[in-house]
C-alpha positions in Angstrom: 0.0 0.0 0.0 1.6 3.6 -1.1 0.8 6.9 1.4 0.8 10.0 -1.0 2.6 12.4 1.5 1.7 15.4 -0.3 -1.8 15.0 1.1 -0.1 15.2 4.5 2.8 18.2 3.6 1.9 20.1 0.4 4.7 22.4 0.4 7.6 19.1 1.3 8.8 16.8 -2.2 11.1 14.4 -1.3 14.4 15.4 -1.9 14.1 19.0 -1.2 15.2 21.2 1.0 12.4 23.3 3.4 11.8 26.7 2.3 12.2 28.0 6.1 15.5 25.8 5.6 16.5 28.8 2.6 16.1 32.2 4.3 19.3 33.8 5.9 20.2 34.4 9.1 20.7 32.0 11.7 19.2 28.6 12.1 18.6 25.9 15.0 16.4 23.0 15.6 15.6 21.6 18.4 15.0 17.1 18.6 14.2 14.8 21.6 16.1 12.4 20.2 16.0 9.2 22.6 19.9 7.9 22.4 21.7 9.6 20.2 24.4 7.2 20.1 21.7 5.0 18.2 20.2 7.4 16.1 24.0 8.9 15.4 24.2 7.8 11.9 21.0 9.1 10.5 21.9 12.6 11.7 25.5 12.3 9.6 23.3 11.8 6.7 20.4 13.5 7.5 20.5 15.8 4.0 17.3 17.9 6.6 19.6 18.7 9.4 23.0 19.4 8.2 24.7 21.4 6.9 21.6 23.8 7.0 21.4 24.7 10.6 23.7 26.5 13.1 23.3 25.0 16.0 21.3 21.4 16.6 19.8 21.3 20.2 18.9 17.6 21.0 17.2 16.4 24.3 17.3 12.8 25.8 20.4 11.5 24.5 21.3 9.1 27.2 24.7 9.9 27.2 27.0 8.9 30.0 30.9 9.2 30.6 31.4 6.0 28.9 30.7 7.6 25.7 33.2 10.2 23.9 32.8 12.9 21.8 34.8 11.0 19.0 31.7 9.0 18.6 28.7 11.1 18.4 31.0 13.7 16.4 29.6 15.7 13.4 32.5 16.7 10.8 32.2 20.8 10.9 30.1 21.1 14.2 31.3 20.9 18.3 30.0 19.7 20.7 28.4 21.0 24.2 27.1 18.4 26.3 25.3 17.6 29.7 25.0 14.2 30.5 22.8 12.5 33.3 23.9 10.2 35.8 20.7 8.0 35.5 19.2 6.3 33.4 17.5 8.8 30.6 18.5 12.0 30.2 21.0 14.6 29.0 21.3 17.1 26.3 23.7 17.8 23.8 24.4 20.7 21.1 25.8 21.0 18.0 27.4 24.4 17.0 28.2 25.2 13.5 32.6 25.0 14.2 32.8 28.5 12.4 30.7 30.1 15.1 32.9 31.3 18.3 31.7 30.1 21.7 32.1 31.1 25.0 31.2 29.3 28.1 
């Protein structure tokens, strides 16, 4: 069975870009994500997420001291995270590398 999507977003055709995606200025997103160490990969390739935003917020990572930076790393972004001790949890942001930070 085949879903037309364009009855569900007009304005979307696969394999394009958003037109809010297309203005100037600067762009975030914001994603509960649930374990980004699983779902890791799909951001990498994600031809939605990056390289059109600035700065990627994500919620729920479930990241602990076991895991490193080297693998949840996005070539051209850095990382900020917060991790929680328990089970659930964290958050984690990607900043465009070009952009200067100060914490």
């Amino acid at each position: 069975m085949s879903v037309d999507s364009s009855e569900y977003m007009p304005n979307i055709t696969p394999n394009s870009t958003p037109n809010c995606l297309n203005t100037r200025g600067f762009k975030m997103a914001f994603l509960n994500i649930v374990s980004l160490p699983k779902h890791v990969d799909e951001l990498r390739i994600s031809d939605i997420t990056f390289p059109h935003f600035d700065l990627l917020a994500l919620s729920e990572t479930r990241l602990d001291s076991a895991i490193s930076n080297d693998i949840i790393k996005i070539r051209g972004y850095d990382i900020v995270r917060n991790d929680r001790s328990r089970k659930g949890g964290g958050v984690c942001i990607y900043l465009r590398s070009t952009i200067n930070l100060k914490i």
